[in-house]
C-alpha positions in Angstrom: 49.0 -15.0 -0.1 46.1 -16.5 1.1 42.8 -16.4 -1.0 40.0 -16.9 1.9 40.6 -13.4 3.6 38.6 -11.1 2.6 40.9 -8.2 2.1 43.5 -10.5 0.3 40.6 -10.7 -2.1 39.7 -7.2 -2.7 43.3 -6.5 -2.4 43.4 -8.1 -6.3 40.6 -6.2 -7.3 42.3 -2.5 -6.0 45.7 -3.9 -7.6 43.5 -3.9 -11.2 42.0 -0.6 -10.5 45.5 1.3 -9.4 46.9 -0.4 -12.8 44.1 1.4 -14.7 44.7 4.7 -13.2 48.0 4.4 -13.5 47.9 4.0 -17.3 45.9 7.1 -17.2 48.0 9.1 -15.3 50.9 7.8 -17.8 48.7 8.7 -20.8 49.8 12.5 -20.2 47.2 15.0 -22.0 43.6 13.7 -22.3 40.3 14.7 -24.2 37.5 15.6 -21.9 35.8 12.2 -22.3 38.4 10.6 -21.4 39.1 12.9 -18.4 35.6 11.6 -16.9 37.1 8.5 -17.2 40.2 9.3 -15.2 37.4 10.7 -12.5 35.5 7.3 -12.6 38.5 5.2 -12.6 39.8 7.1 -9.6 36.1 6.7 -7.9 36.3 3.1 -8.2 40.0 2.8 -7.2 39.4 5.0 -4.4 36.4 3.0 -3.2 38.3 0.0 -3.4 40.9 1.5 -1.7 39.2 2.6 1.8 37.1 -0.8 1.7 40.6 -2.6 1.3 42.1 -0.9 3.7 38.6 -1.4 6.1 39.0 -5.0 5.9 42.8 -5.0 6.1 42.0 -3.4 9.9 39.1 -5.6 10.7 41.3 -8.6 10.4 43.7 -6.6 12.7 40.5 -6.6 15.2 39.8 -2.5 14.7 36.0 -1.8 14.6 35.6 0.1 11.4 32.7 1.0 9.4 32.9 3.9 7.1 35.5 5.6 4.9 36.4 8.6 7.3 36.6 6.0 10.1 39.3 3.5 7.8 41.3 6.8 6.6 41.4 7.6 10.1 42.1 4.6 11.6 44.8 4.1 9.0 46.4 7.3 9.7 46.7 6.3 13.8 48.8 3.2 12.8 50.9 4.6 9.9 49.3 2.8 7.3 48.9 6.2 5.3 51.4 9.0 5.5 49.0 12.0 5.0 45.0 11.3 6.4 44.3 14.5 4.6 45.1 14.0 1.7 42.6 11.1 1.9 40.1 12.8 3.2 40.1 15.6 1.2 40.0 12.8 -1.6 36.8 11.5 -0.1 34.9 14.3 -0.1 35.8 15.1 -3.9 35.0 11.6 -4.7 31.2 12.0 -3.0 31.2 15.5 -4.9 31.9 14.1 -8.1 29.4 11.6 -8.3 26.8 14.3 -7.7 27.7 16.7 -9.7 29.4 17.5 -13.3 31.0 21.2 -13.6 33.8 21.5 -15.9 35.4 24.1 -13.7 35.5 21.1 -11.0 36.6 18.2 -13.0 39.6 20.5 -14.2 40.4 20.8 -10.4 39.7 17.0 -9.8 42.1 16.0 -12.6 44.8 18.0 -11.1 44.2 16.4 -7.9 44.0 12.9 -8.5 46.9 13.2 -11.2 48.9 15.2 -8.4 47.7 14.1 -4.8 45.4 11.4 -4.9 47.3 9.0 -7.3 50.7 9.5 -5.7 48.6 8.4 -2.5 46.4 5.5 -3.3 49.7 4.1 -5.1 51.5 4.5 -1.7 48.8 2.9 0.0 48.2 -0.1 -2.5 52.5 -0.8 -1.9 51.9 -0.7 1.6 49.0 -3.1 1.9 50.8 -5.5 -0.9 54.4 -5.6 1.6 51.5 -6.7 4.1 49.7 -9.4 2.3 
């Protein structure tokens, strides 16, 4: 793998975060501060995600510059499986750092341990078999 492309680069930095989450997924029942750190671990893991995946198509000479462009981009040339799924996660994420309401977060956590995860997992092996 070579080190002086960009996305190779934050590709290492997404594999960190997805091992993170994935220890909190594994952890099974969690207190309510460390549910807001499932939420901020997937925030970060999702950012790093989309700007992975940004790059990743950059290099491949597509013109992206935003989240909903990359997920949608992505989506056109099979990169992800379900573009909804990431969208849907994008909006949570940008919901979630605006706003605390437990009703929400018990929502979120179900998402991200149900949807998202299984996703951005998918998406990390799929980038990775690229690299």
């Amino acid at each position: 793998m070579s080190t002086d492309v960009r996305w190779y680069q934050r590709l290492s930095n997404y594999q960190k975060a997805i091992t993170q989450l994935t220890e909190f997924i594994h952890k099974g029942e969690l207190n309510k501060f460390e549910v807001q750190g499932l939420i901020q671990c997937f925030e970060y893991t999702f950012e790093l995600a989309w700007k992975t995946t940004k790059d990743y198509l950059q290099e491949q000479g597509f013109d992206v510059k935003t989240p909903r462009a990359a997920i949608q981009t992505a989506f056109q040339i099979e990169l992800i499986e379900d573009g909804h799924i990431f969208i849907d996660a994008l909006e949570k994420r940008n919901l979630m750092s605006h706003t605390y309401d437990e009703e929400v977060v018990k929502v979120v956590e179900t998402l991200v341990r149900n949807d998202y995860y299984p996703a951005l997992m998918k998406l990390y092996q799929s980038l990775e078999a690229l690299a």
